[in-house]
N, CA, C and O atoms as a CHARMM CRD file, in Angstrom:
* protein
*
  292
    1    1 UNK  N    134.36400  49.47800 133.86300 PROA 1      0.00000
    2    1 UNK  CA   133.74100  48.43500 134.63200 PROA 1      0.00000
    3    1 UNK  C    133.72600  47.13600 133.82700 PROA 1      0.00000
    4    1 UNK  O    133.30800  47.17400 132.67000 PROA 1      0.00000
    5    2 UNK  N    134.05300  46.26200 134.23500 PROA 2      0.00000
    6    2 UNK  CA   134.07000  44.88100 133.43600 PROA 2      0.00000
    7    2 UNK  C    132.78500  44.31800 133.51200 PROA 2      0.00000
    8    2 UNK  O    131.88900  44.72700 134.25100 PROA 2      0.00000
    9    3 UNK  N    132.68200  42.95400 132.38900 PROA 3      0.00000
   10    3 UNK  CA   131.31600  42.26300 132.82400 PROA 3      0.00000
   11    3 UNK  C    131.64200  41.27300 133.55600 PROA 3      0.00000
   12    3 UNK  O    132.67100  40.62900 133.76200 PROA 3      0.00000
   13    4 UNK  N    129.56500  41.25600 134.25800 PROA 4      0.00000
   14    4 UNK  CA   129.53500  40.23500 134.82900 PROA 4      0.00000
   15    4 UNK  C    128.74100  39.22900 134.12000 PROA 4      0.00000
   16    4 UNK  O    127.92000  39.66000 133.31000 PROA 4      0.00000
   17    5 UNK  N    128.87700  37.54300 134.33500 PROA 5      0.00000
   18    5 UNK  CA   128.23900  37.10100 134.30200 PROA 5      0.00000
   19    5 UNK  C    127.56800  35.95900 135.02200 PROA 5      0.00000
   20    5 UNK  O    128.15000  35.41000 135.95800 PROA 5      0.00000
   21    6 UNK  N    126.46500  35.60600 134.66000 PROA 6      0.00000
   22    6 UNK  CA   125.90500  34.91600 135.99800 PROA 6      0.00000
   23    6 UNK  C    125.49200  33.61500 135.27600 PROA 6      0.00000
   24    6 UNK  O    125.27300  33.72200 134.06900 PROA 6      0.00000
   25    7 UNK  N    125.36400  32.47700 135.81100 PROA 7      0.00000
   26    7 UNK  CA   124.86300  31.13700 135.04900 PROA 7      0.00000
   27    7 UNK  C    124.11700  30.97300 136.25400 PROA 7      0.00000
   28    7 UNK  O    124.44600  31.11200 137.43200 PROA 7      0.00000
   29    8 UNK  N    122.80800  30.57500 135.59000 PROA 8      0.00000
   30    8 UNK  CA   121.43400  29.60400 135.96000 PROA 8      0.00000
   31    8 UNK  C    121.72400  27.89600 135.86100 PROA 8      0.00000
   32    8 UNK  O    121.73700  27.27900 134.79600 PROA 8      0.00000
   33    9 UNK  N    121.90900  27.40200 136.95700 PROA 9      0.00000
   34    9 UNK  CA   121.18900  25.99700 136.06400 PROA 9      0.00000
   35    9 UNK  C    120.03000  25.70900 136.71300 PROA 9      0.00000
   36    9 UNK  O    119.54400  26.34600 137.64700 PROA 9      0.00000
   37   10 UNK  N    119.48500  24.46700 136.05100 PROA 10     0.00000
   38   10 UNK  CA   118.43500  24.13200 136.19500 PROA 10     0.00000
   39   10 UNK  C    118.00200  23.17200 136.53700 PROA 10     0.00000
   40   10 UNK  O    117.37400  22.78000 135.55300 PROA 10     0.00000
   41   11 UNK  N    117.83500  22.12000 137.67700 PROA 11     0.00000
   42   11 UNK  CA   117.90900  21.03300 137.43700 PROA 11     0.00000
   43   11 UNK  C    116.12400  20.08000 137.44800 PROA 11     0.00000
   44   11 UNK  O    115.46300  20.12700 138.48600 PROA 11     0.00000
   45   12 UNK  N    115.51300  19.21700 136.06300 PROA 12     0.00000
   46   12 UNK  CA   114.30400  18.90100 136.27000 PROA 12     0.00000
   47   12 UNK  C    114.24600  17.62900 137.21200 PROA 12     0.00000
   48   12 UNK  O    115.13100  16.78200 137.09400 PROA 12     0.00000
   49   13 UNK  N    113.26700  17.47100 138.11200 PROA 13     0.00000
   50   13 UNK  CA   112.59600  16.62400 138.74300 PROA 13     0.00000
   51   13 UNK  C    111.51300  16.01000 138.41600 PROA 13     0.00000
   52   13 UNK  O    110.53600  16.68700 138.09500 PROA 13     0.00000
   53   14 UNK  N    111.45000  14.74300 138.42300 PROA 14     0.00000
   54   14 UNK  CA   110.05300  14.02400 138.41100 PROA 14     0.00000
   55   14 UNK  C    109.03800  14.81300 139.39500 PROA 14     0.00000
   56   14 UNK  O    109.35500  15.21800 140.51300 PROA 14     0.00000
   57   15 UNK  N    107.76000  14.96700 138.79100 PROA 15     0.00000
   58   15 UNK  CA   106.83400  15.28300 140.34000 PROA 15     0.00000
   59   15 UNK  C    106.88200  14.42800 140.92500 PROA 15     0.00000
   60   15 UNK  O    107.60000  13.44700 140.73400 PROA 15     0.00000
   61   16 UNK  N    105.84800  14.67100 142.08000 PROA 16     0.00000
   62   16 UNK  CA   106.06000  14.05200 142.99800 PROA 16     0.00000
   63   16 UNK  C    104.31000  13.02700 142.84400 PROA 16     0.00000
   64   16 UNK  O    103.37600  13.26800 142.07900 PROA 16     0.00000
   65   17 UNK  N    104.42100  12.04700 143.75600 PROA 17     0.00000
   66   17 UNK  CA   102.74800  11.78800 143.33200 PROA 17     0.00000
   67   17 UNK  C    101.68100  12.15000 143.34100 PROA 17     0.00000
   68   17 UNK  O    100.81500  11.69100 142.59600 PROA 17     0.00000
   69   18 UNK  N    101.40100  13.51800 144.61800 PROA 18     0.00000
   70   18 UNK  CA   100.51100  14.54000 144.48600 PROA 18     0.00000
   71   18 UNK  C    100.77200  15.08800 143.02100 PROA 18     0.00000
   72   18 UNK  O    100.21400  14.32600 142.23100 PROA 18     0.00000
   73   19 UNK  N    101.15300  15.70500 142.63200 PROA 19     0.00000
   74   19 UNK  CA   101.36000  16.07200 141.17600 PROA 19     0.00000
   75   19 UNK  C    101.37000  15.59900 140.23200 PROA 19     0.00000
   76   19 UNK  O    101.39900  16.24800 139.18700 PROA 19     0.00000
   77   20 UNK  N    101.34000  13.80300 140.29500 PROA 20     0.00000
   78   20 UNK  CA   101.25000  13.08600 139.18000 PROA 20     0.00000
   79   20 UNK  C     99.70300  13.16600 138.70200 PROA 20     0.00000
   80   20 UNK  O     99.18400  13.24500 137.58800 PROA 20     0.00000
   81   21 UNK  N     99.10900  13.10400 140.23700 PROA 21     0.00000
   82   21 UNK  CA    98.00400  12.48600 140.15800 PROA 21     0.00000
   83   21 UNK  C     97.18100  13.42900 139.79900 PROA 21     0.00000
   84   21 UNK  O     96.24100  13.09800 139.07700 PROA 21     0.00000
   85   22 UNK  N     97.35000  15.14900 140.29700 PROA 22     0.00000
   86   22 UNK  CA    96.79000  16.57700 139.75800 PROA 22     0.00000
   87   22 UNK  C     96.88200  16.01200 138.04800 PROA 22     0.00000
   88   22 UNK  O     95.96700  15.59500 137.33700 PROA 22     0.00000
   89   23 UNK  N     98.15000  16.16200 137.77600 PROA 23     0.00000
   90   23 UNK  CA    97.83300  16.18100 135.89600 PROA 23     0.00000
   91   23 UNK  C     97.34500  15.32200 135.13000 PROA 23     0.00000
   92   23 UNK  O     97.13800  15.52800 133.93400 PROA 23     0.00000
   93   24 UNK  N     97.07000  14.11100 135.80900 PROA 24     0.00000
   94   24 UNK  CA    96.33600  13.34500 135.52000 PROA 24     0.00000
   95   24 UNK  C     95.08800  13.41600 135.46100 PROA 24     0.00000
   96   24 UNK  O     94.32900  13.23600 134.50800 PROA 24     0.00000
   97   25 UNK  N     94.88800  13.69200 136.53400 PROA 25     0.00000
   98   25 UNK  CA    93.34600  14.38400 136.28800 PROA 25     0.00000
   99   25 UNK  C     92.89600  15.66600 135.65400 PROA 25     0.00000
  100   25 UNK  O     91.72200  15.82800 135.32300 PROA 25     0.00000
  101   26 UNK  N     93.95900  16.71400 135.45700 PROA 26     0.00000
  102   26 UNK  CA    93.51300  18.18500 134.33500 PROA 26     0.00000
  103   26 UNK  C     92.98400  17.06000 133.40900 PROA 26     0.00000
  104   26 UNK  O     91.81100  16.79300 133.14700 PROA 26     0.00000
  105   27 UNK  N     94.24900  16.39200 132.92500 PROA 27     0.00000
  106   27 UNK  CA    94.31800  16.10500 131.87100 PROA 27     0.00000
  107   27 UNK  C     93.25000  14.99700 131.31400 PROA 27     0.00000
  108   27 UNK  O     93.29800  15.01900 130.08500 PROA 27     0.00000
  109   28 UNK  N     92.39500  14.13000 131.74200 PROA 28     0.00000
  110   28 UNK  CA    91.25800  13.48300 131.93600 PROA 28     0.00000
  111   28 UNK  C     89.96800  14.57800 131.83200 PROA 28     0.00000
  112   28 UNK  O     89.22900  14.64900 130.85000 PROA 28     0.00000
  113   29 UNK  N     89.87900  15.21700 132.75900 PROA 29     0.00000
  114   29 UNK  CA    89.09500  16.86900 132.47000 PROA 29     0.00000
  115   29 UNK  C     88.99800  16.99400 131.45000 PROA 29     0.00000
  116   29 UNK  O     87.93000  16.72800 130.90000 PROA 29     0.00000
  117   30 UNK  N     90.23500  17.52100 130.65600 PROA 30     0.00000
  118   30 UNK  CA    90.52000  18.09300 129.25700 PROA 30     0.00000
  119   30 UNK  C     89.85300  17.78000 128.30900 PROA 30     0.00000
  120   30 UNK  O     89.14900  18.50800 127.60900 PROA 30     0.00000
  121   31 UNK  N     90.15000  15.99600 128.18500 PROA 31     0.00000
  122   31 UNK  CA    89.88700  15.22900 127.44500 PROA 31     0.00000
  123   31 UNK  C     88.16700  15.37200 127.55000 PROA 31     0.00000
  124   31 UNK  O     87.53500  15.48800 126.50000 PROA 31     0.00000
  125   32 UNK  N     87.52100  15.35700 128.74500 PROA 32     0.00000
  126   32 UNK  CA    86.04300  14.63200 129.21900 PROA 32     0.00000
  127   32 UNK  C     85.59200  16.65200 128.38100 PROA 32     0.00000
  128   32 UNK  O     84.80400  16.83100 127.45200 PROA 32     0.00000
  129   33 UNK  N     86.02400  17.26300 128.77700 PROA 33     0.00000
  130   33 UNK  CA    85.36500  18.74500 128.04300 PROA 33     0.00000
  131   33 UNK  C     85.53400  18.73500 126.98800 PROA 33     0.00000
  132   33 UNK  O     84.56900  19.25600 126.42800 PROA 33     0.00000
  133   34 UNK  N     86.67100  18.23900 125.94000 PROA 34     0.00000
  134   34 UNK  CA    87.00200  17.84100 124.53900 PROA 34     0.00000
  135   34 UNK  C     85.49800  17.62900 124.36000 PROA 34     0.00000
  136   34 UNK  O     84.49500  18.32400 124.19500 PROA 34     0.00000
  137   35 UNK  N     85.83000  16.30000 124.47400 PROA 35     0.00000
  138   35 UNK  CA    84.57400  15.32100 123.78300 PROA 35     0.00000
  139   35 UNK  C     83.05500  15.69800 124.04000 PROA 35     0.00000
  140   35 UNK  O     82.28700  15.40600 123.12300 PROA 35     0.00000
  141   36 UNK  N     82.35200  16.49800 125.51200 PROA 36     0.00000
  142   36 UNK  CA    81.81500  16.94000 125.45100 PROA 36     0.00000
  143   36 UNK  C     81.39500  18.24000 124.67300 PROA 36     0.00000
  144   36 UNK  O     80.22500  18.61700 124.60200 PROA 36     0.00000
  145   37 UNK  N     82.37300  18.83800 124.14400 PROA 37     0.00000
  146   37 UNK  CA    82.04500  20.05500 123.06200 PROA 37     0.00000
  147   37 UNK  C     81.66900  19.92500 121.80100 PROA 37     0.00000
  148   37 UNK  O     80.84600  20.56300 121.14400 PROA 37     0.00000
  149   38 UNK  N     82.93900  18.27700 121.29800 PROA 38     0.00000
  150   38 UNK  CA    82.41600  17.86200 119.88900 PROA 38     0.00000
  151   38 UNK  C     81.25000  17.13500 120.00000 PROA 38     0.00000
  152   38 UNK  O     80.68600  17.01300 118.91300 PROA 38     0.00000
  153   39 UNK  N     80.67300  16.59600 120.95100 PROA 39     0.00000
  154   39 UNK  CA    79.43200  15.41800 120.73700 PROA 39     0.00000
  155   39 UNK  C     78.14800  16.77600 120.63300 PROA 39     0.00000
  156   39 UNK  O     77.08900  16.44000 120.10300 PROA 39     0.00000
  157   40 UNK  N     78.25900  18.12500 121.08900 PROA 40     0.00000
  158   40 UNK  CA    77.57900  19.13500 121.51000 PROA 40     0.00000
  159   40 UNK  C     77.71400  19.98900 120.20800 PROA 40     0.00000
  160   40 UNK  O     77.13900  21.06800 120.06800 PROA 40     0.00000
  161   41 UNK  N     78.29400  19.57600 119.53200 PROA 41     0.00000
  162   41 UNK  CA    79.21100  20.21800 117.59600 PROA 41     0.00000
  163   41 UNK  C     78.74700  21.93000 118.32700 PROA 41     0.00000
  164   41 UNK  O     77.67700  22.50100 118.11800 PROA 41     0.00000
  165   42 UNK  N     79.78900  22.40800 119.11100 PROA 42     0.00000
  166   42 UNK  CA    80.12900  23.69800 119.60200 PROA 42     0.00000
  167   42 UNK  C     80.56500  24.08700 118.50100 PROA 42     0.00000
  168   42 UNK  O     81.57100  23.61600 117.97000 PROA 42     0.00000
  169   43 UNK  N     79.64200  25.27200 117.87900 PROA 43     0.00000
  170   43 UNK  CA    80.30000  26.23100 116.43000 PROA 43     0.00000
  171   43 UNK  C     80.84100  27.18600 116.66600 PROA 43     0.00000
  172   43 UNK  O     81.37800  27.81600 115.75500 PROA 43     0.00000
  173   44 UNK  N     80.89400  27.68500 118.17300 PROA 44     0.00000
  174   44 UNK  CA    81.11500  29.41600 118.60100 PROA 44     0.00000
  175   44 UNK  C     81.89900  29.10000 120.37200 PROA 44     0.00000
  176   44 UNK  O     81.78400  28.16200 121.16100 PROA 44     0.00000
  177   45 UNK  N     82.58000  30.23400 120.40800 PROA 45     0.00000
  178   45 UNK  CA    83.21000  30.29800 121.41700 PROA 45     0.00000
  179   45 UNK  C     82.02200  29.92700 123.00700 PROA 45     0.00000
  180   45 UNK  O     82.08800  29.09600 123.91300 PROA 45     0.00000
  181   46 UNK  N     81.05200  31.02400 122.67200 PROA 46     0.00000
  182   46 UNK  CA    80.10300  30.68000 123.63100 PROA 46     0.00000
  183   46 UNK  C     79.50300  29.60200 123.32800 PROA 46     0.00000
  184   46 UNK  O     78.82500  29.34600 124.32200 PROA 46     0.00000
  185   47 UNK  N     79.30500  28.66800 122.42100 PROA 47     0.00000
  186   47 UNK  CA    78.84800  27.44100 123.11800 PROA 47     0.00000
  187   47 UNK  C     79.51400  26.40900 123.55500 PROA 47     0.00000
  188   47 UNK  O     79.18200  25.34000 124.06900 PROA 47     0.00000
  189   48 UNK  N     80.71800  26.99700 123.21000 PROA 48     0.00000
  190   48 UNK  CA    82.06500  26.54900 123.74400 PROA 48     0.00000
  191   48 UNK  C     81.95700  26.63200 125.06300 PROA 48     0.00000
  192   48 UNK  O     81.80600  25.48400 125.48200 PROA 48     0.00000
  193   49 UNK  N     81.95600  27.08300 125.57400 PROA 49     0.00000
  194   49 UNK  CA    82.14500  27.50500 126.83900 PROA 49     0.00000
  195   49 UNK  C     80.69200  27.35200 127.60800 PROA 49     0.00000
  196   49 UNK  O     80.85300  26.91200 128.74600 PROA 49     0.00000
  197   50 UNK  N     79.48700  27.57500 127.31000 PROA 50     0.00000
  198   50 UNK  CA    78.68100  26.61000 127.87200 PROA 50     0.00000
  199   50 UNK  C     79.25800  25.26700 128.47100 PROA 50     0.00000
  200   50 UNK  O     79.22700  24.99100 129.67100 PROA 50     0.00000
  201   51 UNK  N     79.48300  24.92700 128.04900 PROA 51     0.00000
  202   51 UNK  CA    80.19700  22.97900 127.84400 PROA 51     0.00000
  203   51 UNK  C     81.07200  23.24200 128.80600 PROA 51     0.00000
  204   51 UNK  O     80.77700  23.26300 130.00100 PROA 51     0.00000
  205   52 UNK  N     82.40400  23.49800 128.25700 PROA 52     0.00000
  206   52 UNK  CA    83.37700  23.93000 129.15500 PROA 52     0.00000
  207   52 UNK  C     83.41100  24.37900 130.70800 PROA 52     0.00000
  208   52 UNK  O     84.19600  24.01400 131.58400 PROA 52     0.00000
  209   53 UNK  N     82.62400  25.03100 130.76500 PROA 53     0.00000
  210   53 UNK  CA    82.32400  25.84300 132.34900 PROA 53     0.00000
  211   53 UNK  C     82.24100  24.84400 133.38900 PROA 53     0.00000
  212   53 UNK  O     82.91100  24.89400 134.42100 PROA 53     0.00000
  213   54 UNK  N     81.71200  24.26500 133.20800 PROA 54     0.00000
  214   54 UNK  CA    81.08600  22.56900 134.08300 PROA 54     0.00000
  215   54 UNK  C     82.36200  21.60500 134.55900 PROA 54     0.00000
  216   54 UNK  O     82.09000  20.66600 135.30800 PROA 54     0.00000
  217   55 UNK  N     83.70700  21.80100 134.16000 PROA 55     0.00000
  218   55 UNK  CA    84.52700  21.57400 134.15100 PROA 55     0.00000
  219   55 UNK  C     85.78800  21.74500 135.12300 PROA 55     0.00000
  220   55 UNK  O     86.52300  22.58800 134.60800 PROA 55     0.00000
  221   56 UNK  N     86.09500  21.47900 135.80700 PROA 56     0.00000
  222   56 UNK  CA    87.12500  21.79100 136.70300 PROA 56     0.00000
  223   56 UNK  C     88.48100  21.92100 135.99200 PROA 56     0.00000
  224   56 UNK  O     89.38300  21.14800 136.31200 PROA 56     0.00000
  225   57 UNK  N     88.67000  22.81800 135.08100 PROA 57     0.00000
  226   57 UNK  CA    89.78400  23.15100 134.30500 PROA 57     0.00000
  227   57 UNK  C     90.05400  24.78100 134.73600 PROA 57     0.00000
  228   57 UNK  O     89.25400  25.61000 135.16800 PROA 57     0.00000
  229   58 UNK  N     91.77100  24.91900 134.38900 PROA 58     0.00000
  230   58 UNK  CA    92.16100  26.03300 134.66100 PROA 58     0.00000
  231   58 UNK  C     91.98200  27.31200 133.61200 PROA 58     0.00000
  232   58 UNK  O     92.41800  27.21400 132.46500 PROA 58     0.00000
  233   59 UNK  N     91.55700  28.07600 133.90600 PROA 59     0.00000
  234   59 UNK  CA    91.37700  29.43300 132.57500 PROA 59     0.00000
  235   59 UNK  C     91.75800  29.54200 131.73700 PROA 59     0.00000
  236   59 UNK  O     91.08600  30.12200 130.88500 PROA 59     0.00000
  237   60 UNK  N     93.31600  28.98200 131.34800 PROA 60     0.00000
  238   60 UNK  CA    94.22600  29.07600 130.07500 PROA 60     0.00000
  239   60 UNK  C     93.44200  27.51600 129.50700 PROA 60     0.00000
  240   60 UNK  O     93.30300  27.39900 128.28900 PROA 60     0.00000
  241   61 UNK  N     93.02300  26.52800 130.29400 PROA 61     0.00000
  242   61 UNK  CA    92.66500  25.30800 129.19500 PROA 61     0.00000
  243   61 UNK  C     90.89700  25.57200 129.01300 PROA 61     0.00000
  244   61 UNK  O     90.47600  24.59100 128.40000 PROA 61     0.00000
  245   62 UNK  N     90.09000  26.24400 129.23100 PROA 62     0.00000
  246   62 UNK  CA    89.01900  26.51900 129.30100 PROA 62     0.00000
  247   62 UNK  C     88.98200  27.08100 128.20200 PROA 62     0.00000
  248   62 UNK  O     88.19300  26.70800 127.33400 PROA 62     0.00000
  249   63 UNK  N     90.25600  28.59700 127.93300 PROA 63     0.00000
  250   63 UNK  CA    90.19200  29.39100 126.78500 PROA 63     0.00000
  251   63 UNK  C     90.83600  28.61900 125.48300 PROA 63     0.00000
  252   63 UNK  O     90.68000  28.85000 124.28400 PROA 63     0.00000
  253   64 UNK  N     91.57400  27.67200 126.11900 PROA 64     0.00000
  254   64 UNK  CA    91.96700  27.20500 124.76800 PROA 64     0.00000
  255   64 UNK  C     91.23600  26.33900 123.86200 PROA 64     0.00000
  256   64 UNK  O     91.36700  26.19700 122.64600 PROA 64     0.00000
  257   65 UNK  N     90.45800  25.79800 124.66600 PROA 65     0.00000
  258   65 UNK  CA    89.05900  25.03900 123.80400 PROA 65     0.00000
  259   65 UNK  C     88.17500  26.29300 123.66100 PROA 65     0.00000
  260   65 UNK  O     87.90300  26.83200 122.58800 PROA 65     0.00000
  261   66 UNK  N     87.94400  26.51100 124.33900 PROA 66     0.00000
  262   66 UNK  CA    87.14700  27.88100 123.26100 PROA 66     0.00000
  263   66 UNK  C     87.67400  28.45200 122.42900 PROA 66     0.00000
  264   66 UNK  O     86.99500  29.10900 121.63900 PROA 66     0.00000
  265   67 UNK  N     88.74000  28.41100 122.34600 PROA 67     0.00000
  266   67 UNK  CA    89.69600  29.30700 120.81100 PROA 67     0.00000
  267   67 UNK  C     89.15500  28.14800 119.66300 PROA 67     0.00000
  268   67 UNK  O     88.41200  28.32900 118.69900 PROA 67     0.00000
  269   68 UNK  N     89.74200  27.02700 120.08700 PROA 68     0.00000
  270   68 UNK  CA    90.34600  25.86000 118.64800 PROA 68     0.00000
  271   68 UNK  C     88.56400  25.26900 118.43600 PROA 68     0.00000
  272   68 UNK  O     87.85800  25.50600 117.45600 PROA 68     0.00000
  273   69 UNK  N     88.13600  24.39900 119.77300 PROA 69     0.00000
  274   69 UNK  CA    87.05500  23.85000 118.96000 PROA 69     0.00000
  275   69 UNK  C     85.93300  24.88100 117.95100 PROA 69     0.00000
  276   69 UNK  O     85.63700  24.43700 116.84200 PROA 69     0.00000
  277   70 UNK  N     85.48700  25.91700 118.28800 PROA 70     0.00000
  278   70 UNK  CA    84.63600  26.14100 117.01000 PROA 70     0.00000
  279   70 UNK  C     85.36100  25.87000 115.18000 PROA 70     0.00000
  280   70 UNK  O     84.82700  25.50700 114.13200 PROA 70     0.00000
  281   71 UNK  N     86.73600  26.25400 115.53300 PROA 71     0.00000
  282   71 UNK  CA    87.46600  26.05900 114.57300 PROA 71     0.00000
  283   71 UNK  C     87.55700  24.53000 113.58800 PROA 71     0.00000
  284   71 UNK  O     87.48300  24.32300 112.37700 PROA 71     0.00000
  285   72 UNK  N     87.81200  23.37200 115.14400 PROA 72     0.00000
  286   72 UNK  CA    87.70200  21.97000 114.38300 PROA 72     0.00000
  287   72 UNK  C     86.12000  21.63300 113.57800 PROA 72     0.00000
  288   72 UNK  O     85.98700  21.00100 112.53100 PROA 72     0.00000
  289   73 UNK  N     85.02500  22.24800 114.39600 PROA 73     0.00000
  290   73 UNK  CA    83.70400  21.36300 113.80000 PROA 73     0.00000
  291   73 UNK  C     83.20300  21.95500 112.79300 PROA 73     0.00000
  292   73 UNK  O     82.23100  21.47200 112.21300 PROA 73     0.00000
């Protein structure tokens, strides 16, 4: 039996402005839960996340400030 092979491409797109305007705002979020954790000097995951919760962020950026900030303060 011979091989096969198959090619993917890929091509990227700008979003669109619904989508500009979504990551714009995670990303404002992000920032506004940042700064609320360090002004709050979060030492531990859970008080990490106290802070955090209040937040309209998605689970993977929720956990990821709870991973790193006890770490920065």
């Amino acid at each position: 039996m011979g091989e096969l092979t198959k090619t993917l491409e890929l091509k990227l797109v700008d979003p669109n402005l619904h989508k500009r305007q979504k990551l714009r705002e995670t990303r404002d979020a992000y920032r506004r839960a940042l700064q609320a954790a360090f002004d709050t000097g979060c030492d531990t995951q859970s008080a990490t996340n106290d802070v955090v919760v209040e937040y309209d962020l998605s689970g993977y950026a929720k956990n990821a400030l709870k991973k790193y900030v006890p770490q920065l303060c």
